[in-house]
C-alpha positions in Angstrom: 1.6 149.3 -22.1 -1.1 149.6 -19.4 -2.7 147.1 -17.3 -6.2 147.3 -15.9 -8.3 144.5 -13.9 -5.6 141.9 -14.2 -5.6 142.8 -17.9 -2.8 144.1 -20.3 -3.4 146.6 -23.0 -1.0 147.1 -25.4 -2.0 150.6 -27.7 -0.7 150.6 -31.4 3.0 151.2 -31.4 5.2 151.3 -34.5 5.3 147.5 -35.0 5.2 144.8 -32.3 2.6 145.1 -29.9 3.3 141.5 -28.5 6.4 139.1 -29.4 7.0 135.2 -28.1 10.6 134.7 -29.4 11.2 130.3 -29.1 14.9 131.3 -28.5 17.8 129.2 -30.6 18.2 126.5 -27.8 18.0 123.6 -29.8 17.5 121.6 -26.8 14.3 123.6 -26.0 11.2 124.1 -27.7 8.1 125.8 -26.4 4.8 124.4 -26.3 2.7 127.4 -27.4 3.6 131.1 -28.0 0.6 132.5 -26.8 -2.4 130.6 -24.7 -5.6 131.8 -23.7 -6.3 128.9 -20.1 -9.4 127.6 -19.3 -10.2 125.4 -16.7 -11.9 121.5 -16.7 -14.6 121.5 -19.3 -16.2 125.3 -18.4 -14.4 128.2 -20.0 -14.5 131.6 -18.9 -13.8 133.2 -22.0 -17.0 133.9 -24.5 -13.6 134.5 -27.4 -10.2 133.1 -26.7 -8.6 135.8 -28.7 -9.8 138.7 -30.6 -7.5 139.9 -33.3 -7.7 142.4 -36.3 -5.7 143.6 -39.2 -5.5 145.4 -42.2 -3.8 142.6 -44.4 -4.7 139.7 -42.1 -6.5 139.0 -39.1 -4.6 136.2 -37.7 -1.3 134.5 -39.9 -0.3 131.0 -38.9 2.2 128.5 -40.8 3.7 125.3 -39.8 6.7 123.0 -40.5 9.8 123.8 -41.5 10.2 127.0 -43.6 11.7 126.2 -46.9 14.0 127.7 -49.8 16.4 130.6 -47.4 14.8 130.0 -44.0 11.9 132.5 -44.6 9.5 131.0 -47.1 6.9 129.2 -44.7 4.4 128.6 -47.7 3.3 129.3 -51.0 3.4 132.3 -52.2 0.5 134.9 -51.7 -2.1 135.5 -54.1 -5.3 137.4 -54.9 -7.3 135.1 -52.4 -4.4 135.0 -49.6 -2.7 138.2 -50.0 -6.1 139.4 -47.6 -7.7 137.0 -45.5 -9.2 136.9 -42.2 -7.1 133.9 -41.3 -4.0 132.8 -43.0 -2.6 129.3 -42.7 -0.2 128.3 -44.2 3.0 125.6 -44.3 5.4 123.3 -46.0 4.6 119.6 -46.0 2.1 120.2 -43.5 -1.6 121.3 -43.8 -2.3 124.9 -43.9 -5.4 125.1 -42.2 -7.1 122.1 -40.6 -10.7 122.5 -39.0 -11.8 119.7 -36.5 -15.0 119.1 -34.5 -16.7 116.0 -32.7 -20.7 116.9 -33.5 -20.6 120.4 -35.1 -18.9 121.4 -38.6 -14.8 121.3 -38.8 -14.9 124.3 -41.2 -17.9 126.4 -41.8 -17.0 129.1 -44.9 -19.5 132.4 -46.0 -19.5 134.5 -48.7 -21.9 137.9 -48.5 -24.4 138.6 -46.1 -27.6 136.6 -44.7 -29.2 139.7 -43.7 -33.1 137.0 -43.3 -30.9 134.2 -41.6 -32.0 132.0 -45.0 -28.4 130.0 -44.4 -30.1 126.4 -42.4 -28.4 125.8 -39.2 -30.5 122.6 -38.2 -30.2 121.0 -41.5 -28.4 117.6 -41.9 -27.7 118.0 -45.1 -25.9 121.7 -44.1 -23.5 119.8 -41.5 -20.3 117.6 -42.0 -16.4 118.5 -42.2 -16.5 121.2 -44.5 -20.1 123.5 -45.0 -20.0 126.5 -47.7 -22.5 128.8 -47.7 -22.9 131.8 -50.0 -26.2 134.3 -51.1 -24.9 135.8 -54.0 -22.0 133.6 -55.3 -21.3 129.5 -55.0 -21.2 128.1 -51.6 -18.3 125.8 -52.3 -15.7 126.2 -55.3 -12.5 124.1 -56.2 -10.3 124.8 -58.6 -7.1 123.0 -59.9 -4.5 123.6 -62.7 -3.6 120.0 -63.4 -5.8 118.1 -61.3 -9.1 117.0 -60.0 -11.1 120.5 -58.4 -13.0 119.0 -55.9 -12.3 115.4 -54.6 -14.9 113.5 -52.5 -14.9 109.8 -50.9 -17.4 108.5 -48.8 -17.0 104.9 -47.5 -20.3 104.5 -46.3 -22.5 102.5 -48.2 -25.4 104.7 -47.6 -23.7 108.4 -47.3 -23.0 110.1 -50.4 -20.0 111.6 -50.9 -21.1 114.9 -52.2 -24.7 116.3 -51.5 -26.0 119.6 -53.0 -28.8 121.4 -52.8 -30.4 124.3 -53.9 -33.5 125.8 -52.4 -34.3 128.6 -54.7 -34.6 126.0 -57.8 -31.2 126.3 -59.6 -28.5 124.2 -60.6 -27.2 122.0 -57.1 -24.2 120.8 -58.8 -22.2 122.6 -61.7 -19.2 121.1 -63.3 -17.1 121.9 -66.6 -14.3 119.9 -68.0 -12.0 122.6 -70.0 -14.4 125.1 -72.0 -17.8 124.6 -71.5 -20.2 122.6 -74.0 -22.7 123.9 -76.1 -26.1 125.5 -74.5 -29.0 123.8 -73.4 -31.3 124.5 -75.7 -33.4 121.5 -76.0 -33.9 121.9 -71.5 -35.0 125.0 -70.1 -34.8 123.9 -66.6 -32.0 123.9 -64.0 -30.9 120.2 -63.2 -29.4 118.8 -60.5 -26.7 118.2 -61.6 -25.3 119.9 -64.8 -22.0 118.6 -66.5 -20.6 120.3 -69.7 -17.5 120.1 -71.7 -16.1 121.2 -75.4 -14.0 118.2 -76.0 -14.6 115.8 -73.3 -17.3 113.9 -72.0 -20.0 116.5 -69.8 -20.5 113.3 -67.6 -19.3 109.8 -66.6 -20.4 107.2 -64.2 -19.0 104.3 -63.5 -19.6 101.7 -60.8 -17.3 98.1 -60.3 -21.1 95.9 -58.9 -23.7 98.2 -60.2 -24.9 100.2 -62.8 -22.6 103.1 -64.1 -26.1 105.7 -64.4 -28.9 105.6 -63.3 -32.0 107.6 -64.2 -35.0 107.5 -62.6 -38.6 110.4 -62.4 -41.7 109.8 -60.9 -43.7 111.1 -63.3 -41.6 111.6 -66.5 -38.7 109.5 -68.9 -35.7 108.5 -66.0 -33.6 109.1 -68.9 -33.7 111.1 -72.2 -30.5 111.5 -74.4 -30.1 113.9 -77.4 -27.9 114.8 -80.4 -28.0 117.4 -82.5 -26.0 115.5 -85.4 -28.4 114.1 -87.8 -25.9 111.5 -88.1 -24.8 110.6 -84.8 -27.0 108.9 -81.7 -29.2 109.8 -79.2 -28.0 107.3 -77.7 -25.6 104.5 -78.0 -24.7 101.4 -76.1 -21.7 98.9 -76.0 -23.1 95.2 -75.3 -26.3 94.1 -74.7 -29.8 96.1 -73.9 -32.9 94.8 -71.6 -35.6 96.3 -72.0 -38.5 95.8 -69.3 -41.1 97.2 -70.8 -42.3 98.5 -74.4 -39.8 99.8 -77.0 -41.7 102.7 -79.1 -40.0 103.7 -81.9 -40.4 107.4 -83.1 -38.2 107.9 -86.6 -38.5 109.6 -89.7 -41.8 108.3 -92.5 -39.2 108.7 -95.0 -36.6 106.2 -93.3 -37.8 102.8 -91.6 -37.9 102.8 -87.9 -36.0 99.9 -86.4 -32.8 98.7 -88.4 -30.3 95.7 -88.0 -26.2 96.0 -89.3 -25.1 93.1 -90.8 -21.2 92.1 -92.2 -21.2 91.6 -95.3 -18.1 89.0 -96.8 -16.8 92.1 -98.7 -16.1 94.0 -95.4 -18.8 96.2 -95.0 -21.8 96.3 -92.9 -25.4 96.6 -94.4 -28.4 98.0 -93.2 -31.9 95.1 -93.0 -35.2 96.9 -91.9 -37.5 95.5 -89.6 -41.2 94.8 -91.0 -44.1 96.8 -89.1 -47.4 95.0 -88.5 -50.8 96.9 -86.6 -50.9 94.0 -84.2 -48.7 91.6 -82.2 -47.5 88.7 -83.9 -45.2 85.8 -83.6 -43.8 83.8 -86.6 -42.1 80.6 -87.0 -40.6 78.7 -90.0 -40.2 74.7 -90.7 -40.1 72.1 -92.9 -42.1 68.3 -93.5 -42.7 65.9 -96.3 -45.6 64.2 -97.1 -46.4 60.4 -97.0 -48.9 59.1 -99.3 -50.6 62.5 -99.8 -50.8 63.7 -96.0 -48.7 64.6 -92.9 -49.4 66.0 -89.4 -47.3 69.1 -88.3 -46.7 69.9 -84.7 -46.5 73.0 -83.5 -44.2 72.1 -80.4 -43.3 75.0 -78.0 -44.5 78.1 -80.4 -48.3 76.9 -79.7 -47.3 78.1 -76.2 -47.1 81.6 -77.3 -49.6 82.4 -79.1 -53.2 82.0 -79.7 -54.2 78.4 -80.7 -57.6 79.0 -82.2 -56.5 81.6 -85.0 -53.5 81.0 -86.5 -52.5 81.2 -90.2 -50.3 78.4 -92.3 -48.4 79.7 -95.4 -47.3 76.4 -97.4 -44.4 76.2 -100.4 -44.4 72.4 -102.5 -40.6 71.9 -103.0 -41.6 69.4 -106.1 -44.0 68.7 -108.5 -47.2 67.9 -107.2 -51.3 68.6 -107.5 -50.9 71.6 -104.8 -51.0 71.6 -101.6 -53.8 72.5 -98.8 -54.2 72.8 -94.9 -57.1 69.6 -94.2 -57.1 70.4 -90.3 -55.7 73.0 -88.2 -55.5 72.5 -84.2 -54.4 74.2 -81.5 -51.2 72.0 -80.9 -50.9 71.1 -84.7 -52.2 71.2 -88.4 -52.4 68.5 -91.2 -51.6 69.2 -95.1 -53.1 67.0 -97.6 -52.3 67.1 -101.6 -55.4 68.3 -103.2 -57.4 66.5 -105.7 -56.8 63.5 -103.3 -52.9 62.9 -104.8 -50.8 60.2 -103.0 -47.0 62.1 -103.8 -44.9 62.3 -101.2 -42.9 65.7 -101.7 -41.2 67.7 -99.7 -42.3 71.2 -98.6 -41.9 74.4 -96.4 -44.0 76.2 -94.1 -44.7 79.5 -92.2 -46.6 80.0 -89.4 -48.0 83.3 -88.0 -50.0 83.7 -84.7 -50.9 86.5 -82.3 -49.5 87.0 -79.1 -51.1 85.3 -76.4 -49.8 87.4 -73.4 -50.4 90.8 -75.1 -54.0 92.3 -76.2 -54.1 95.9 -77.9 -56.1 97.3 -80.7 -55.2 97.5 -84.6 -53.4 100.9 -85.7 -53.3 102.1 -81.9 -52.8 105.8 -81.3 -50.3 107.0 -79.4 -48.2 110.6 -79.1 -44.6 110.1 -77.2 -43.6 113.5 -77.2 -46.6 114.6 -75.3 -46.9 112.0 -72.8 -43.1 112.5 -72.4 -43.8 116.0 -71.7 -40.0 117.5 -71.9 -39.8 120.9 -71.2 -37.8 122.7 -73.8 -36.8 126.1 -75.0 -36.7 125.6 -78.6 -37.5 122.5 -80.5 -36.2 119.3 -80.3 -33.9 117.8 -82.9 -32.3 121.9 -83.4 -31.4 123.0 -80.7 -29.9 126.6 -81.8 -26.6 128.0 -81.6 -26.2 130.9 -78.8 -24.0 133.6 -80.0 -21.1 135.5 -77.8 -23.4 138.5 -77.8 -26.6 136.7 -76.2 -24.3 135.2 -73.3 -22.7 138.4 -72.3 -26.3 139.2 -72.5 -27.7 136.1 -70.5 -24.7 136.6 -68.2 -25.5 140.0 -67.4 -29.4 139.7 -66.9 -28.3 136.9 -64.1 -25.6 139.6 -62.6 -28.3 141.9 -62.5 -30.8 140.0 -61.0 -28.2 138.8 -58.0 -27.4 142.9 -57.5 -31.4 143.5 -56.9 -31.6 140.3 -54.4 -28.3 141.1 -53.1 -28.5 143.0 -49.3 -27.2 146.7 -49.1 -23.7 147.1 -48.3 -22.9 150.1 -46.4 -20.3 152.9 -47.8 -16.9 151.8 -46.6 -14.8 153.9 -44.1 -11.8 155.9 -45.7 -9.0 153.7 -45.3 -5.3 154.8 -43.3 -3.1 156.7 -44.8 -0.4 154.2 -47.2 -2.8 151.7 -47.3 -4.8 150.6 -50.4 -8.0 148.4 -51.3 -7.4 144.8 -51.4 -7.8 144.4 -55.5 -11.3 142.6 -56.6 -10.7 139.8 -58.8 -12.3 140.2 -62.5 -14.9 138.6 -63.7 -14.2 135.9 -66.0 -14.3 137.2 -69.4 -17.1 135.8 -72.2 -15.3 135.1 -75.6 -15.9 137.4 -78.6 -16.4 134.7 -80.6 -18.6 131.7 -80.9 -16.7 128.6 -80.3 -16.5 125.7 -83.1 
């Protein structure tokens, strides 16, 4: 050991450069094994400590050790057996990061050769920031548990925000195996949730809605199934609709249906009747007296246009025939024809048009083009992707992250007894096209 300029120097021996023993006094603990001291709020040091190694560059762990004395954490793996920092502990937290303004931890994967990583950004700022060029900026993983947990009590902060610059997914998440492919959406979303057996997303919300979609310029929300007999979409309770409802099915099958019990247990199917224009109808019942009777039309005159309406009448008795004499805007008279003085009883149906709504007869119209979804293949089918075209996919997207990637210099010859750190492999495609 050498000292120089107040400094001590410590050459590589055969172990220990430096050891702080506590010492088995239980009656006295140190406060810090090694302390680099500044003074008031200006430090002299531009780095507090400096230190390299081959395994790890710096290996802390706190509380008690557990098991024999010797155990101070979990046990090493592929991401911990090599690290730059190593903390670790029982009962405690293994490695906390803390900060007043800036970011408490700040984590990068692969090289920002272009400084493309944002260092002003809001959105790049808060406890923990992950930033990465060729690989995700943030992954959680969990055997039995949630991956990644996120609260935010704020009523204006959200509790997770990604983004993505270069026009990919921001956030990715998968529930077991993943779902089938996207082949009815080409694009990358913003957030992209896929499963095999579970649900690919869920919202829910106590005061307000559960989902919401909204787009400037396009649907805020478009569902699809590929089962010809399951649902686009399919809601429990009631629906609102602020707007109009256009209704796209197949010519060979009637486009708006209603499910009805039937008293022997099952449910039947009523169709809806389709008209070219907007009408309202309304149904009653009157009797004549002496041959005549006035009928009001109450609150449906309201609704639709007084001054052409049509009267459909049905005699329930024997009589000469039955005619409207008068029709008004607020009411109608019927009269028995050939000037008859019966008084029998009858039904009637009413049918006006619309009086807030104007549009012409048969109007065109052509939803999937002013929809404009962006797809891949076409709607309705979207295809089945086999193992070979994903290890295919999979390695176009590989290939296209090496040619981006920056070039990493050859790597010195490592001391002699030591070996690489091994590189995880990548996750495997299945041979076969899951069912």
């Amino acid at each position: 050991m050498s000292t120089s300029a107040d400094a001590f120097v410590a050459e590589g021996g055969l172990k220990d450069d430096f050891v702080a023993k506590s010492g088995t006094d239980p009656q006295w603990t140190p406060d810090h094994g090694y302390r680099t001291e500044t003074w008031g709020s200006d430090p002299r040091f531009k780095i507090g400590g400096s230190l390299h190694g081959w395994f790890h560059g710096v290996v802390g762990s706190a509380g008690y050790a557990w098991e024999d004395g010797t155990k101070a954490g979990p046990d090493p793996n592929g991401f911990s057996s090599f690290a730059g920092v190593l903390g670790t502990g029982v009962y405690v937290t293994g490695v906390a990061g803390t900060s007043i303004i800036g970011s408490g931890v700040y984590g990068q994967a692969g090289e920002d050769p272009d400084q493309s990583i944002p260092t002003n950004d809001v959105v790049l700022s808060g406890g923990v920031v992950g930033a990465s060029i060729p690989r995700p900026g943030v992954s959680g993983w969990s055997l039995s548990n949630i991956g990644v947990y996120a609260v935010s009590h704020s009523p204006t902060t959200a509790a997770v925000v990604a983004n993505n610059p270069g026009g990919g997914t921001g956030v990715f998440g998968a529930s077991g195996y993943s779902g089938p492919g996207t082949s009815g959406f080409s694009t990358s979303p913003g957030v992209y949730g896929t499963s095999d057996k579970e649900a690919g997303v869920v919202g829910t919300s106590r005061a307000l809605m559960g989902v919401y979609g909204y787009s400037r310029d396009n649907a805020g929300v478009v569902g699809q199934s590929a089962n010809p007999n399951s649902f686009g979409g399919f809601f429990f309770g009631n629906v609102m609709i602020t707007g109009n409802l256009t209704v796209n099915g197949q010519l060979q099958t009637p486009n708006k249906q209603a499910v009805v019990a039937f008293p022997d247990g099952t449910q039947r199917v009523l169709y809806c009747m389709e008209s070219p224009e907007y009408w309202f109808e309304d149904f009653g019942a009157a009797k004549l007296k002496r041959g005549r009777v006035v009928v009001k039309l109450a609150d449906f005159a309201n609704v639709i246009r007084r001054g052409d309406y049509h009267v459909f009448l049905t005699p329930r008795g024997d009589c000469r025939g039955l005619y409207v004499h008068r029709q008004a805007g607020a009411s109608f008279e019927v009269r028995e024809l050939a000037g008859g003085k019966s008084s029998v009883a009858f039904s009637y149906r009413i049918v006006g048009r619309r009086k807030d709504i104007r549009a012409p007869r048969f109007a065109k119209t052509n939803i999937r083009r002013s929809l404009s979804l962006p797809t891949s293949a076409p709607m309705g089918r979207p295809g089945k992707r086999s193992a070979a075209e994903l290890r295919a996919f999979v390695a176009g997207l590989e290939k296209e992250m090496r040619r981006r990637a920056p070039k990493i210099r050859k790597r010195p010859p490592l001391p002699r007894g030591l070996t690489r750190p091994p590189i995880r492999p990548d996750i495997l495609l299945p041979t076969t096209e899951q069912t």
